[in-house]
C-alpha positions in Angstrom: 40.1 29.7 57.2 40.0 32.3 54.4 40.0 29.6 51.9 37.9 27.7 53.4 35.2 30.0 53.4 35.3 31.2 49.6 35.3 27.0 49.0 32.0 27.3 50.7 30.8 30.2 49.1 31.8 28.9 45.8 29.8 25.7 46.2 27.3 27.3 47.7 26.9 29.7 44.5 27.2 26.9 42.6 24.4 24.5 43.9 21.9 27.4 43.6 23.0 28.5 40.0 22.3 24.3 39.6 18.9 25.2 40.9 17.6 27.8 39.0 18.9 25.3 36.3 16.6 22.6 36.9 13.9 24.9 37.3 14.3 26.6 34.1 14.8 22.8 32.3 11.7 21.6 34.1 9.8 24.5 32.7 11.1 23.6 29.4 10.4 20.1 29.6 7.0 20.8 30.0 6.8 23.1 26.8 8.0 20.3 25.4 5.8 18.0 26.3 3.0 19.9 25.5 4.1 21.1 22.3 5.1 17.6 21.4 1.3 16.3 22.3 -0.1 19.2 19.6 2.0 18.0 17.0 0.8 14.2 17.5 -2.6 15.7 17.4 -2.5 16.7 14.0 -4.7 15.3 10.7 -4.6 14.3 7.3 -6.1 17.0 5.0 -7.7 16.8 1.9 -4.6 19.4 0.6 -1.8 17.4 2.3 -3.8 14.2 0.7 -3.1 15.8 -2.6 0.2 16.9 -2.6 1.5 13.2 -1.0 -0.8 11.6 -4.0 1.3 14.3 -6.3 4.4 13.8 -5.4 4.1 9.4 -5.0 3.3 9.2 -8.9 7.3 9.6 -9.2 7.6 6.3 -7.1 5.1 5.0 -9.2 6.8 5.5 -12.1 9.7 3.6 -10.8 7.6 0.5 -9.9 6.4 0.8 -13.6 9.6 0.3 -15.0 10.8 -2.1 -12.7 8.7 -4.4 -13.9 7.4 -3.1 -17.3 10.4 -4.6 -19.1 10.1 -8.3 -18.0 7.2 -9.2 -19.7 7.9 -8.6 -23.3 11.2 -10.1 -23.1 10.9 -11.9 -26.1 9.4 -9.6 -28.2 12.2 -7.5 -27.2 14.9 -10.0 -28.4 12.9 -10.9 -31.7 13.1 -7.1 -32.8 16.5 -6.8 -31.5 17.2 -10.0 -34.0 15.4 -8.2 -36.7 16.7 -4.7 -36.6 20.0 -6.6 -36.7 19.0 -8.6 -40.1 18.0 -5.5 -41.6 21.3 -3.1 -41.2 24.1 -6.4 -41.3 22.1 -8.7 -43.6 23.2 -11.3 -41.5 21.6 -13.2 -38.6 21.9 -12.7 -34.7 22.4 -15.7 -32.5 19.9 -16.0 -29.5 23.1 -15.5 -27.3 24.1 -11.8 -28.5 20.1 -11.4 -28.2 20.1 -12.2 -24.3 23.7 -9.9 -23.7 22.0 -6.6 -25.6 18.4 -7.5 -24.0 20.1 -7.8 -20.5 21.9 -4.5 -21.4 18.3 -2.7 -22.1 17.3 -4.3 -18.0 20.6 -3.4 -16.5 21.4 0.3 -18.0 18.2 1.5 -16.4 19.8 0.4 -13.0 23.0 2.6 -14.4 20.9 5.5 -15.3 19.3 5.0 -11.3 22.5 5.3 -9.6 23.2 8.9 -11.7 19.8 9.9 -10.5 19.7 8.6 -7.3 23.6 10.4 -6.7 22.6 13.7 -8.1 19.3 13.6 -5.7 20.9 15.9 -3.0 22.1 18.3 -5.2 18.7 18.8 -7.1 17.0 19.0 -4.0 19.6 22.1 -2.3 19.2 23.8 -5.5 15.5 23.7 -7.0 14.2 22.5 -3.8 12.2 19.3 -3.4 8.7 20.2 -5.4 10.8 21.9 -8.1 13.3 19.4 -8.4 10.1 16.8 -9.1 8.6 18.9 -12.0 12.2 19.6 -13.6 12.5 15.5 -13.1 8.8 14.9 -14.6 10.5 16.2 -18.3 13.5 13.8 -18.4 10.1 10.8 -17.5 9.0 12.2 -20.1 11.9 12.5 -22.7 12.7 8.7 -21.8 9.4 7.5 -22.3 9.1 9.2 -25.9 12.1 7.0 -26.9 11.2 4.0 -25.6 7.7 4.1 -27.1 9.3 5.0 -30.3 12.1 2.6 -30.6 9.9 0.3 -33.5 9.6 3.8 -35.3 13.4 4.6 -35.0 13.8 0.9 -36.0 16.9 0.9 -34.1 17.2 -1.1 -30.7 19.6 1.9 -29.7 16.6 4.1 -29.2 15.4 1.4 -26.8 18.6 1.7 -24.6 19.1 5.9 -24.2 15.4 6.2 -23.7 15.9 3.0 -21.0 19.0 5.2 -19.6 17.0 8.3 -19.7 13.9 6.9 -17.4 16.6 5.4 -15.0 18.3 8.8 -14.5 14.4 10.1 -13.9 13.2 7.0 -11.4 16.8 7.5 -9.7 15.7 11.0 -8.8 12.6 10.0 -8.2 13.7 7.2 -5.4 15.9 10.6 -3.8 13.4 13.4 -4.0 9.8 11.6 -3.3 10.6 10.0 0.0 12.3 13.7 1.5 9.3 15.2 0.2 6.8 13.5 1.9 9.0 12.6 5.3 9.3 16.9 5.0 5.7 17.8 4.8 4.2 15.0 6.8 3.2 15.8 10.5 4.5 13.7 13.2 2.1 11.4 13.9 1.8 10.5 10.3 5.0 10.2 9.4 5.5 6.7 9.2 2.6 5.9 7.5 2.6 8.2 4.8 6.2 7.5 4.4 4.6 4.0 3.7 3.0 5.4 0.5 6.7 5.5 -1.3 6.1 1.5 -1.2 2.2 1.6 -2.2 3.1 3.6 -5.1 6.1 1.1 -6.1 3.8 -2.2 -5.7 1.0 -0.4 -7.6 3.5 0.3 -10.4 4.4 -2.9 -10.5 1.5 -4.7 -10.3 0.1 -2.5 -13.5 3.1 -3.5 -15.4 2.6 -7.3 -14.9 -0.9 -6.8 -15.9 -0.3 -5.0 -19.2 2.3 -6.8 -20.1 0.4 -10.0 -20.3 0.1 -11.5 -23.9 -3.6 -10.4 -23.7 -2.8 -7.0 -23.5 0.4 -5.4 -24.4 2.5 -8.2 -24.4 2.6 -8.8 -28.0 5.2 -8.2 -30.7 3.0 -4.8 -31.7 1.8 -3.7 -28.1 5.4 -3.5 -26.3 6.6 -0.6 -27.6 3.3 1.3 -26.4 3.7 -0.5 -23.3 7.2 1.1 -22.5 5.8 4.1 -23.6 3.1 4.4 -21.5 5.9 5.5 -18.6 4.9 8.9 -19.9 1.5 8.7 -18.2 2.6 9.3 -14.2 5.2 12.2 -15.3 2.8 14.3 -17.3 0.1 13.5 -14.7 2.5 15.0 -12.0 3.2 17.8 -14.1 -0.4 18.6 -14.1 -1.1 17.9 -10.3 2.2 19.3 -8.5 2.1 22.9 -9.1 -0.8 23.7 -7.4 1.6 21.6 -3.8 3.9 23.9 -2.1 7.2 23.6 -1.8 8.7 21.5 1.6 8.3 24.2 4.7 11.3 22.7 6.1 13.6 23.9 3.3 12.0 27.2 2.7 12.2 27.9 6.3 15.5 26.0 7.0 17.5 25.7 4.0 16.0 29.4 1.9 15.4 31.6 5.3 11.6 32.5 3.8 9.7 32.0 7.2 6.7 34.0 5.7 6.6 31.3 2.6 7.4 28.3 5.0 4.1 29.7 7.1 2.0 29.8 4.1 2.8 26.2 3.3 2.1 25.1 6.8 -1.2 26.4 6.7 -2.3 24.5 3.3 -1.0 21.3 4.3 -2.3 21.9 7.6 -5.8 23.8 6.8 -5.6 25.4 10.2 -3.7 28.9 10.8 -2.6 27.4 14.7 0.8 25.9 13.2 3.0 27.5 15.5 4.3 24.2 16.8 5.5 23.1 13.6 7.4 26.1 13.4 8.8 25.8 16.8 9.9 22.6 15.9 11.7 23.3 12.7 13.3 25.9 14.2 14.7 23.3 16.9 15.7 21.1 14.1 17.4 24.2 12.5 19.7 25.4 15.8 20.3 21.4 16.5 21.8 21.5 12.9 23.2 25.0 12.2 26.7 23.7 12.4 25.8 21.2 9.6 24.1 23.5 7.1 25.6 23.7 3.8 27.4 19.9 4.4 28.4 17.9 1.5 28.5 14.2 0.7 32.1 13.9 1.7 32.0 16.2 4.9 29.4 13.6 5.7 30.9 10.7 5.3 33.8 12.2 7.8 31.8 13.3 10.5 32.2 11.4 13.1 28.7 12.3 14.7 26.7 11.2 11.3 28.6 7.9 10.6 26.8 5.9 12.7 23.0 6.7 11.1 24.7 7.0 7.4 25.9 3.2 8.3 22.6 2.7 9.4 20.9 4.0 6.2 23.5 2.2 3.6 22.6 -1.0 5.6 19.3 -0.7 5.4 18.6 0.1 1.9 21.4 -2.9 1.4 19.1 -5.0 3.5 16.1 -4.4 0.8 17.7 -5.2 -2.4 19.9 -8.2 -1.1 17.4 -9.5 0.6 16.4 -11.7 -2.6 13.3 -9.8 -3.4 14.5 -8.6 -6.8 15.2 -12.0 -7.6 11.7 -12.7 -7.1 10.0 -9.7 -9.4 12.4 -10.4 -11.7 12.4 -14.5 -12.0 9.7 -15.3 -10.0 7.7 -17.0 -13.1 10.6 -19.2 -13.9 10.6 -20.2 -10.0 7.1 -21.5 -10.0 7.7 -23.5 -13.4 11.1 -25.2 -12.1 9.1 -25.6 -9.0 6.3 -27.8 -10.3 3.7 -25.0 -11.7 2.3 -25.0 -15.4 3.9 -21.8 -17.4 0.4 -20.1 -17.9 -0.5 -21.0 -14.2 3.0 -19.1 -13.6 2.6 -16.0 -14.8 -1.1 -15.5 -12.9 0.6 -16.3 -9.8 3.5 -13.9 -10.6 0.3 -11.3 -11.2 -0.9 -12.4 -7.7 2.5 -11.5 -6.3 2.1 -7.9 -7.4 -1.4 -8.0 -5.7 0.0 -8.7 -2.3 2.2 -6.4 -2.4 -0.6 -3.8 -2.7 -2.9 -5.1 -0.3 0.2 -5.6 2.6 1.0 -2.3 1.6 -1.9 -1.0 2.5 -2.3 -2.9 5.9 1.1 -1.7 7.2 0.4 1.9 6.8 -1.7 2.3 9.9 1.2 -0.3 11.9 3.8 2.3 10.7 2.9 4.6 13.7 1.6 2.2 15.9 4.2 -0.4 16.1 7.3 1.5 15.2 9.7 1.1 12.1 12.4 -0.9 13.9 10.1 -3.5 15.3 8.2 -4.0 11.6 11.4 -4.4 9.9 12.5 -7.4 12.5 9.4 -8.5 11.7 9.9 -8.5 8.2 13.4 -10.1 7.5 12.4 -12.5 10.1 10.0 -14.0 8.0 11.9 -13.1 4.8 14.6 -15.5 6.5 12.1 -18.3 7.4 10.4 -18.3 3.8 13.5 -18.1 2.2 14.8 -21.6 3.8 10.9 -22.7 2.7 11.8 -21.9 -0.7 15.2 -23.9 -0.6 13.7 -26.7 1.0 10.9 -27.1 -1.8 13.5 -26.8 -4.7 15.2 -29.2 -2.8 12.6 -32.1 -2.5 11.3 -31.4 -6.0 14.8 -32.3 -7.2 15.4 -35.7 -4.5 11.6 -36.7 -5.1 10.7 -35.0 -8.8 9.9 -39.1 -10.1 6.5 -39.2 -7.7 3.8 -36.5 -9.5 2.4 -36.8 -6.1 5.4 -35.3 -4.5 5.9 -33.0 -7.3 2.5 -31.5 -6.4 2.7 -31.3 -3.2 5.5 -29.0 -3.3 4.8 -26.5 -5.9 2.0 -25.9 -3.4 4.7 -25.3 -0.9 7.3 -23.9 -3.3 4.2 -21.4 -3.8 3.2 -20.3 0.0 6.8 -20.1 -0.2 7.6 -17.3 -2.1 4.2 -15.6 -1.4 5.3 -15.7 2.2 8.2 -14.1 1.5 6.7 -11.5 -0.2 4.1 -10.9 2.2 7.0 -10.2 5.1 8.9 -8.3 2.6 5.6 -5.8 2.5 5.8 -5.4 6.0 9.3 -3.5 6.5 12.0 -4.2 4.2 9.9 -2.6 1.4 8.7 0.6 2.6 11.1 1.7 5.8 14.2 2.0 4.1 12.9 4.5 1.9 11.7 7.0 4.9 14.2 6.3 7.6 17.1 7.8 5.7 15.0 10.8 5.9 14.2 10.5 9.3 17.8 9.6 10.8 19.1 13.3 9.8 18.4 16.3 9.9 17.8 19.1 7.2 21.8 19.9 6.5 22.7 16.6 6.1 19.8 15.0 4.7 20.0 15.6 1.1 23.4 14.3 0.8 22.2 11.2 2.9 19.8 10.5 1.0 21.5 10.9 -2.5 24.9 8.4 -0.5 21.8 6.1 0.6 20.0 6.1 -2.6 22.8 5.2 -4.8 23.7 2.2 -2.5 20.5 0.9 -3.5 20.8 1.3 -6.9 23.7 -0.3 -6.8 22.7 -3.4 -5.0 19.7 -3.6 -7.0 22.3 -4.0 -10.2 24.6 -6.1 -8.6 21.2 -8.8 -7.9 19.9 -8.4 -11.5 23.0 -9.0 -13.3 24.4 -11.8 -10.9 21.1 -13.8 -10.0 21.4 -15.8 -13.3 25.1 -16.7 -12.9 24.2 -17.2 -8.8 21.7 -19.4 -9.8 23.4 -21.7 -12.3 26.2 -21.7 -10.0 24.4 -22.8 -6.6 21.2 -24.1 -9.2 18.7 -25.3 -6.0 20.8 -23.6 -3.2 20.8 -19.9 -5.0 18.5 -18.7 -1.7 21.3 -19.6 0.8 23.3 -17.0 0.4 20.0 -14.6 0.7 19.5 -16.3 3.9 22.6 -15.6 5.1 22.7 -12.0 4.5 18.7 -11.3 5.8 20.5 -13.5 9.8 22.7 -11.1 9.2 20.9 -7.5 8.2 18.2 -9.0 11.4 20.9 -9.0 13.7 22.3 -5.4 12.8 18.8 -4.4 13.0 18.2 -5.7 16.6 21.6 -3.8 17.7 22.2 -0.6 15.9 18.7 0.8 14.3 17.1 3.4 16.8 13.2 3.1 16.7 12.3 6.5 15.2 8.4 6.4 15.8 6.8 9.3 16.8 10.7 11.1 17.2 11.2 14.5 16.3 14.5 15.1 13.6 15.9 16.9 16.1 15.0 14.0 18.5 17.1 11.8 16.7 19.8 14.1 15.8 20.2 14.3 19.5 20.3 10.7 20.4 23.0 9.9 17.5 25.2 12.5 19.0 24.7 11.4 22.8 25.7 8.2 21.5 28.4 9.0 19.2 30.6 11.1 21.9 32.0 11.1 24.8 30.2 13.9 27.7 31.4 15.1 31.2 29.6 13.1 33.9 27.8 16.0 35.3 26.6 17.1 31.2 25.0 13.4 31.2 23.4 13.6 34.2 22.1 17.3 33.0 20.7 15.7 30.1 18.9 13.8 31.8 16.5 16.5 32.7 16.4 18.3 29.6 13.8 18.0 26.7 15.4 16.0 23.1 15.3 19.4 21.1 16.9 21.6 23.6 19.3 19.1 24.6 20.3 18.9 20.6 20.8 22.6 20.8 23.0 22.2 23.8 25.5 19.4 21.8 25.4 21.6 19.2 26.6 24.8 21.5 29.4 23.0 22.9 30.6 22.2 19.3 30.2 25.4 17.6 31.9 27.8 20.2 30.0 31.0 20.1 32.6 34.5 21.3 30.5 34.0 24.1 32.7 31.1 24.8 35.9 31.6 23.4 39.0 31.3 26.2 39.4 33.7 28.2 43.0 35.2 28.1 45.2 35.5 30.9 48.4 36.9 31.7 51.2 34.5 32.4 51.1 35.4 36.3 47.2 34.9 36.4 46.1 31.7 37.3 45.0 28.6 35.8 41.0 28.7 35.3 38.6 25.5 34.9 37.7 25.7 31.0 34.9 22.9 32.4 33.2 25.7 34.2 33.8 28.3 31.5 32.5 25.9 28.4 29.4 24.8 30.5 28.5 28.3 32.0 28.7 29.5 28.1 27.0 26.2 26.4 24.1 27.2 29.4 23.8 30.5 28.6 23.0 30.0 24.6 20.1 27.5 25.6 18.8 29.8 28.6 19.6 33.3 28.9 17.8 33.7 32.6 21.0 31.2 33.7 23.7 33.7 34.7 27.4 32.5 33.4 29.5 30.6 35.9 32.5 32.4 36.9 35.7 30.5 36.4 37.6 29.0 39.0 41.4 28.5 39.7 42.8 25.0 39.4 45.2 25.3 42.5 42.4 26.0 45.3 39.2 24.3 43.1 37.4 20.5 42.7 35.3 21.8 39.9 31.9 20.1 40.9 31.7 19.9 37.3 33.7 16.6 37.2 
């Protein structure tokens, strides 16, 4: 009877310390709530307008260079051919031309993957702002060289000062999209994350413009055309002192809560930014046992493998999706497709414009529509278009003796491509570079991105040096295997990417680890109740033991206790100090209600 009545008692105890719980977690939800609804209140303001029009000239400059060196490519072989003459005194063949003009396109891509690795560390050690204006002096360094190869006379000069702007758009692909994700509110996150694209589409389209044979495309204008990459860094090292430094890592990564305030309050031009500190701080506890982690640690965490997968994929799904095969060879598409050369390269121009202008619609989508859904959107079409495209090499090859025909479908071969740059604007461009910095929080997040960034660098190599051989290997099929890959990077879209609109980082943080272990039935059920950031602080409780939670120790005659009540009563008590600890209870007279 005795121990009958301390099982009641102990239940008893239990179902009203499970009370006061839910009370306390209701009262919480609703701080939540309401906090949340402030933050998707806020504005764009004219200073957080000028520090994301800052910091987006270093995405610029990548877009520039992209394309820059495309146009003059044979202006760029003649004086390769020339400097030659001069030091050998004997002639080049147009073959060695090609291999050391394909080596000035394809070292940038080497110099990108240095940047792009070295992202993370920049960032952790001169922060995000000053790691831009220490990266707008290399932009500059490489862009001297390049514009002064014909005065060097050496086609060496062309390649280190090539090298030099990759290492500088690299870091610019790393540190531009964590800046802005960083100082962006929450409701505006997606969209002004879309300005990573804009910037890269305007850079491009600029290039393709100046390097027409009207302009700069000339055997005495491409040197100045190279060199006129030096425009966006100087012009950032003139706008970006006057932007502070990311709030997140002064308050997070440096501990400097009064500087992280004073930044708030610029971007923000309002003093009420207590909710943005609130949630930082919630992104700081859901990440505490993550802090200092490095690009290996995260590669063997199990609780960040799933969104690093996530990001490799999707910056994977960008550059193979056949894009780069289009900036890069799009005018000798339209001519084997049917198109006059001069037509061509106007068409190529009006490729760059739609970029811009679907750029520009998808911003406002961003928030509205969510990330996921506009990249499903966006290889969807890629994948239809790019069968389009086969189809219209196809029939120009089976029917190319009727002009009729042939007409016919360079119109097609045209929509074609056009299409498939259209639904390339509408996710696979712009959310790859922002979702990498969404998917993690501010530990993690510079070595993400620097992992992520490098994969795209990479992938962008591998498609400029093997297009050609793809495509005299496969000649009218070369899109199939694109096709392929964009079913494929649709499907893994569909069934691992988490929509991230309008989610807190320490939202996300928390969803990744609810998915990525396995909880006690009664610790899912509480989690059901319990608001995103506080339930991220919980997960990260149970993993980081405080003293508070250590084992108890026992004799060898006491009893054995539950370590599921001691663990919870402790992992409660860091996330609500009103919730008295739940006293352990012996295995031989106990059904832990905890099970």
């Amino acid at each position: 009877m005795v121990a009958i009545k301390n099982e009641l008692d102990t239940v008893q105890q239990v179902k009203e310390e499970i009370e006061e719980l839910r009370e306390y977690v209701d009262r919480l939800e609703l701080q939540s709530h309401r906090r949340k609804l402030r933050l998707l209140e806020q504005g764009l303001t004219f200073f957080l307008s000028y520090t994301i029009l800052a910091s987006m000239l270093g995405m610029l400059q990548f877009g520039y260079n992209t394309g820059v060196i495309n146009a003059p490519e044979g202006n760029i072989e003649k004086f390769i051919k020339d400097v030659f003459e001069d030091r050998y005194k004997e002639n080049m063949d147009h073959g060695q031309a090609e291999l050391l003009y394909s080596f000035a396109v394809s070292i940038f891509a080497i110099g990108g993957m240095l940047g792009g690795f070295s992202g993370g560390i920049i960032a952790n050690r001169f922060g995000r702002k000053g790691g831009l204006l220490l990266n707008s002096f290399v932009g500059i360094g490489g862009a001297c060289l390049m514009g002064l190869t014909k005065y060097f006379n050496s086609y060496e000069v062309l390649f280190i000062g090539r090298f030099i702007i990759g290492v500088n758009c690299g870091l610019n692909t790393s540190l531009v999209p964590m800046y802005i994700s960083e100082i962006a509110p929450l409701n505006l996150r997606g969209g002004l994350g879309t300005v990573n694209q804009l910037a890269v589409t305007t850079g491009l389209l600029i290039s393709q413009i100046l390097g027409i044979e009207q302009i700069l495309g000339t055997d005495e204008g491409w040197p100045l055309l190279l060199g006129l990459a030096i425009c966006p860094a100087i012009l950032q090292l003139i706008l970006l002192p006057v932007c502070p430094e990311s709030p997140r890592y002064l308050l997070i990564t440096k501990q400097w809560e009064e500087e992280a305030r004073k930044a708030l309050r610029r971007l923000r031009a309002t003093n009420q930014i207590e909710e943005d500190i609130e949630e930082m701080r919630a992104e700081e506890r859901a990440q505490q046992s993550e802090a200092t982690i490095s690009m290996m640690e995260l590669v063997c965490s199990p609780t960040l493998r799933q969104p690093l997968i996530i990001s490799v994929v999707m910056q994977l799904s960008q550059q193979l999706s056949g894009i780069n095969a289009v900036f890069y060879y799009s005018t000798s598409l339209f001519i084997t497709a049917g198109l006059a050369e001069n037509v061509a390269k106007f068409v190529t121009i009006g490729i760059g414009v739609i970029m811009v202008n679907m750029t520009l619609v998808t911003m406002p989508l961003m928030d509205k529509t969510g990330r996921r859904t506009l990249h499903l959107y966006g290889l969807g079409g890629m994948f239809i278009f790019s069968i389009f495209i086969t189809i219209s090499l196809l029939i120009t090859e089976f029917f190319g003796f009727v002009q009729e025909m042939i007409d016919w479908m360079s119109y097609l071969a045209v929509v074609s491509i056009l299409g498939f740059v259209v639904f390339f604007a509408v996710g696979p461009g712009s959310i790859p570079w922002m979702i990498t910095a969404e998917l993690f929080s501010q530990g993690p997040r510079p070595a993400a991105m620097s992992i992520a960034v490098l994969i795209n660098w990479v992938a962008n190599f591998a498609v400029g040096i093997g297009f050609q051989p793809l495509k005299t290997a496969l000649d009218n099929y070369t899109f199939l295997p694109f096709s392929v890959l964009l079913a494929i990077f649709w499907i893994f879209t569909y069934k691992k990417v988490p929509e991230t609109k309008n989610k807190t980082f320490e939202e996300i943080l928390a969803l990744f680890r609810q998915n990525g272990r396995s909880m006690l039935n009664y610790s899912n059920a509480l989690d059901e109740h319990l608001p995103p950031s506080e339930r991220a602080s919980l997960m990260v409780a149970e993993e980081k033991p405080l003293p508070d939670s250590s084992p108890v120790q026992h004799s060898p005659t006491d009893p054995e206790v539950c370590a599921v009540c001691v663990n919870t009563g402790s992992s409660l008590m860091m996330t609500s100090p009103n919730v008295t600890r739940r006293s352990s209870h012996t295995l031989s007279n106990h059904v832990c209600q905890m099970d």
